[in-house]
N, C-alpha and C positions, 0 to 999 in steps of 0.2 A: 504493500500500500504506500510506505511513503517513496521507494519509486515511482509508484504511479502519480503522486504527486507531484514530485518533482518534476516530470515527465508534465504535467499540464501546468506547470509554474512556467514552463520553459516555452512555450508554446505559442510566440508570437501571432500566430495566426490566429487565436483569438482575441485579440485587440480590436480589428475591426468590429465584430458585432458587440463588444463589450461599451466599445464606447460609443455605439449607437443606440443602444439598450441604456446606459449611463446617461445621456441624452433624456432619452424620454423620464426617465427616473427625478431627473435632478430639475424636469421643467415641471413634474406633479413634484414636488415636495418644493416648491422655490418660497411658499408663503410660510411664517412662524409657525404657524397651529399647527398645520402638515406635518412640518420638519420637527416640532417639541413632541408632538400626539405619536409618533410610530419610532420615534428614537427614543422614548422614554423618560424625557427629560422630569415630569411632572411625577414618574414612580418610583425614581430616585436610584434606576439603575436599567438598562437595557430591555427593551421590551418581548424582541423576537426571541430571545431562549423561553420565556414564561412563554409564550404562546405554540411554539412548537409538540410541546407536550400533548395539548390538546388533538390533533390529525392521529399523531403518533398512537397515542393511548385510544382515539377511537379504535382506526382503522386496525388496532391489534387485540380491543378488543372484541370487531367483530370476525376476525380470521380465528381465532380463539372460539366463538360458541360455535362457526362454519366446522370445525373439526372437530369439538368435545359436544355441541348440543343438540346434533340430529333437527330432523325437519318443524321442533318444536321453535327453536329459535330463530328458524327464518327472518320471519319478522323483525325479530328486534338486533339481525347483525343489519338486516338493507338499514334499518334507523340509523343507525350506527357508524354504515358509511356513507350515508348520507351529511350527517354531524361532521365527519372529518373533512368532507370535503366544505360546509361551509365558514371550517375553523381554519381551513386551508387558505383564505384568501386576505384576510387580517395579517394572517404568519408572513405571504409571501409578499405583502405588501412593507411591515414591516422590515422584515430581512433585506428587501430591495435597498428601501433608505440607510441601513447601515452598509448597504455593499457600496454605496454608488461611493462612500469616503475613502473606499480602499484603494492602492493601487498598483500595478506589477502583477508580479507572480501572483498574490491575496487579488488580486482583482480576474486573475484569471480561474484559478481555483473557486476562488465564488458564483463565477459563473456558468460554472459546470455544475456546482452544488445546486443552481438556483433551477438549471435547464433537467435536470435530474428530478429534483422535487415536482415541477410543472408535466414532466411525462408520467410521473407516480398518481399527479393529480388525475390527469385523465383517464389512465388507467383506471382507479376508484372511482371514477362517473361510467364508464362504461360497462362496470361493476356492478355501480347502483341502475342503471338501464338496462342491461342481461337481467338482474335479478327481479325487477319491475314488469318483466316483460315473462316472466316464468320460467327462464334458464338458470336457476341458482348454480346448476353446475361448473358453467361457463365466471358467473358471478363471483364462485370462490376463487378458482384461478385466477382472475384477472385482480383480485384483491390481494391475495396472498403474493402476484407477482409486484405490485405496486407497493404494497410494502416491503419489500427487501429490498425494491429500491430506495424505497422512503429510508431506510435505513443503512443503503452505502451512503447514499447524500448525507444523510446524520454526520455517518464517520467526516465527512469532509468539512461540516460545517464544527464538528468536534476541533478537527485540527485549527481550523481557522482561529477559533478562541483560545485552545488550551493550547496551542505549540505557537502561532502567530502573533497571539494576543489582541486580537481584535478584538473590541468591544469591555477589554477589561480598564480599569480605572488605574489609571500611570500613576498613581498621587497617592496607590494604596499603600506600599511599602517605605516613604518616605519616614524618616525621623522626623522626630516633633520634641521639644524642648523648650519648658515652661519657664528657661532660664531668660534673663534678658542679655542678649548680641549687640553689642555694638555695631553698626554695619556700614554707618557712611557719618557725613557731617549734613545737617541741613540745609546748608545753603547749595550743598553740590544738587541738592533733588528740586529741579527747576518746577515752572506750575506747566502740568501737560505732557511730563517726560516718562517713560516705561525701562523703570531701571530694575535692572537686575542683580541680585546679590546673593550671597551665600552664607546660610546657617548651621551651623556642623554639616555642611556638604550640602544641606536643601535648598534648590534653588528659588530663592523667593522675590515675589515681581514688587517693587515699590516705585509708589506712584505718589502725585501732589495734583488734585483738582479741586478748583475754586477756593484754595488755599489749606484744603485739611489733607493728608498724608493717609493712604491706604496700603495692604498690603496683603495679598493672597500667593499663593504657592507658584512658581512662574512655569512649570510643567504643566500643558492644558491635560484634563482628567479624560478626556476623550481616546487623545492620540498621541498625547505626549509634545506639542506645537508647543513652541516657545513665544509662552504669552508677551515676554517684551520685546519681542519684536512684532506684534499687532497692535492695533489701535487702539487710540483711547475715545471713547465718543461720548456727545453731551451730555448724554442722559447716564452719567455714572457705571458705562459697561466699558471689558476691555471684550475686544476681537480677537478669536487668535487666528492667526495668520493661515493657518494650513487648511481647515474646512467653516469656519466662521461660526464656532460657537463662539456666545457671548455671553457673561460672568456679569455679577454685579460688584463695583468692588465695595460695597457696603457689607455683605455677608458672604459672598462667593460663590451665591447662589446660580441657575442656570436660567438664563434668561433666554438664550435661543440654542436648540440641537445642533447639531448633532451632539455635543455632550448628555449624560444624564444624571454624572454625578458632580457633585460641587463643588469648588475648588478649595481648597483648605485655607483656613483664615490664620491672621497674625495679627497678632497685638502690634501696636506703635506707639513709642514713646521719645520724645526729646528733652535730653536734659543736656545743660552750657551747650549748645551748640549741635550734639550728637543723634544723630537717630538711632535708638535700639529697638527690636524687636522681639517677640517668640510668640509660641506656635496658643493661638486662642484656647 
C-alpha cells in the first residue's frame, strides 16, 4: 500500500483534472458560511472524519444483516443503504473543502481517495435500485462490493491525516509557559506590524493595532502558514498567508476556514520599556 501511494503521489498526470475539480471546489466554498460550515470551524475541530462514520457504519451495517439476517431483514438493510448514501453527500462535500487546501503529492492522493468514495457511492445506489426493484441478490453484491471500496479509500484518507497530517492542528504539541519572556522592546513593535518571536522555541506572532499589543501562537492551526507573514486587517483579524484562514487577535478564535481550531493565546505585558509574554 504505501507503494501504491507513493506511486499516485508521483503521478503528475493527475494534476490536470485535480485542479479542475479544485476549480469548481474552491468557486462553491469562496463565501464565509460555506468555507466555516464544512471545514468545521464553528465544532472546534474538522468536520469530514465525524461525518465519515456515518456511510461507513450504514452501509456495513447493512452488508452485515444481507449475510447474518436472511430474507427477514431485507427491508431494513435497503433502509440502511439508502441512509449511507444520503450521509454520503455532506461527507463528500465536506472532504472536498479540506482537499481543495492540499497540494502535491496530498493533493493527488486525495483525489483518488475522493474518485474512489464517489464510484462506492454509486455502486450503493444501484444497490439501493436492484434491491427496490426485487433483485436483493444483485443488491448485496453491489453493496458488499462498494464497500470494500469504501474502505480502501478509508485507508487513503487514513494516510492522508495520520502519516501527512492533514487536517490535524500544528499548534497541538507546542510548549506553553506561564513564565513571563522577555521578547522584544516596545518601541521596536510598530502600530500594524506582524512580528514574530520566540518563547522557549514557540513561535509567537506579536502584533500592535490601534495602539494595544496582541499576541497568539505564529504557526497557523490549520497548516502550519506562518501567521507573520499574512495580514493584518481592520476588523482585529490576522490572515495567514497560505489558504486565508483568519484569527481574531482578541482571543484567537477562528473567524474564517479553512482552520477549525484556534490559535493559542498569550498574555502581554510591558514593563520600563520591555514586552514580555507567556502562554494565556
Amino acid at each position: 500500500m504505501r507503494t501504491l501511494i507513493q506511486r499516485i503521489g508521483r503521478t503528475k498526470e493527475l494534476d490536470g483534472p485535480a485542479e479542475t475539480v479544485d476549480g469548481w471546489v474552491k468557486k462553491a466554498t469562496r463565501t464565509k458560511s460555506v468555507k466555516n460550515a464544512l471545514s468545521g470551524s464553528w465544532l472546534g475541530h474538522q468536520l469530514h472524519p465525524m461525518l465519515t462514520d456515518l456511510p461507513i457504519g450504514a452501509w456495513g451495517a447493512a452488508v452485515a444483516l444481507d449475510l447474518t439476517g436472511g430474507e427477514e431483514s431485507a427491508a431494513a438493510a435497503r433502509r440502511l443503504v439508502g441512509l449511507g448514501i444520503l450521509a454520503s453527500a455532506p461527507t463528500a462535500l465536506s472532504g472536498a473543502s479540506d482537499w481543495s487546501d492540499t497540494i502535491g503529492a496530498d493533493k493527488r492522493v486525495g483525489l483518488i481517495h475522493a474518485a474512489s468514495n464517489a464510484t462506492a457511492s454509486v455502486l450503493q445506489a444501484s444497490s439501493w435500485l436492484a434491491r427496490r426493484r426485487g433483485h436483493r441478490g444483485a443488491g448485496i453484491v453491489l453493496s458488499i462490493l462498494g464497500l470494500g471500496l469504501t474502505l480502501c479509500s478509508a485507508y487513503l484518507g487514513g494516510h492522508l491525516s495520520f502519516v501527512r497530517g492533514i487536517g490535524v492542528n500544528h499548534t497541538a504539541f507546542q510548549g506553553a509557559t506561564r513564565k513571563w519572556a522577555d521578547v522584544a522592546a516596545d518601541s521596536d513593535i510598530a502600530e500594524g506590524s506582524l512580528t514574530r518571536v520566540l518563547v522557549a522555541s514557540v513561535p509567537v506572532l506579536l502584533t500592535r493595532q490601534y495602539g494595544r499589543l496582541h499576541a497568539i501562537s505564529a504557526v497557523c492551526s490549520h497548516a502550519g502558514g506562518p501567521l507573520d507573514e499574512g495580514t493584518l486587517d481592520a476588523d482585529g483579524c490576522v490572515t495567514c498567508p497560505w489558504h486565508g484562514s483568519r484569527f481574531l487577535l482578541e482571543d484567537g478564535t477562528v473567524e474564517r476556514g479553512p482552520a477549525s481550531v484556534p490559535q493559542p493565546l498569550w498574555e502581554v505585558s510591558v514593563d520600563d520599556g520591555r514586552i514580555s509574554v507567556r502562554a494565556a
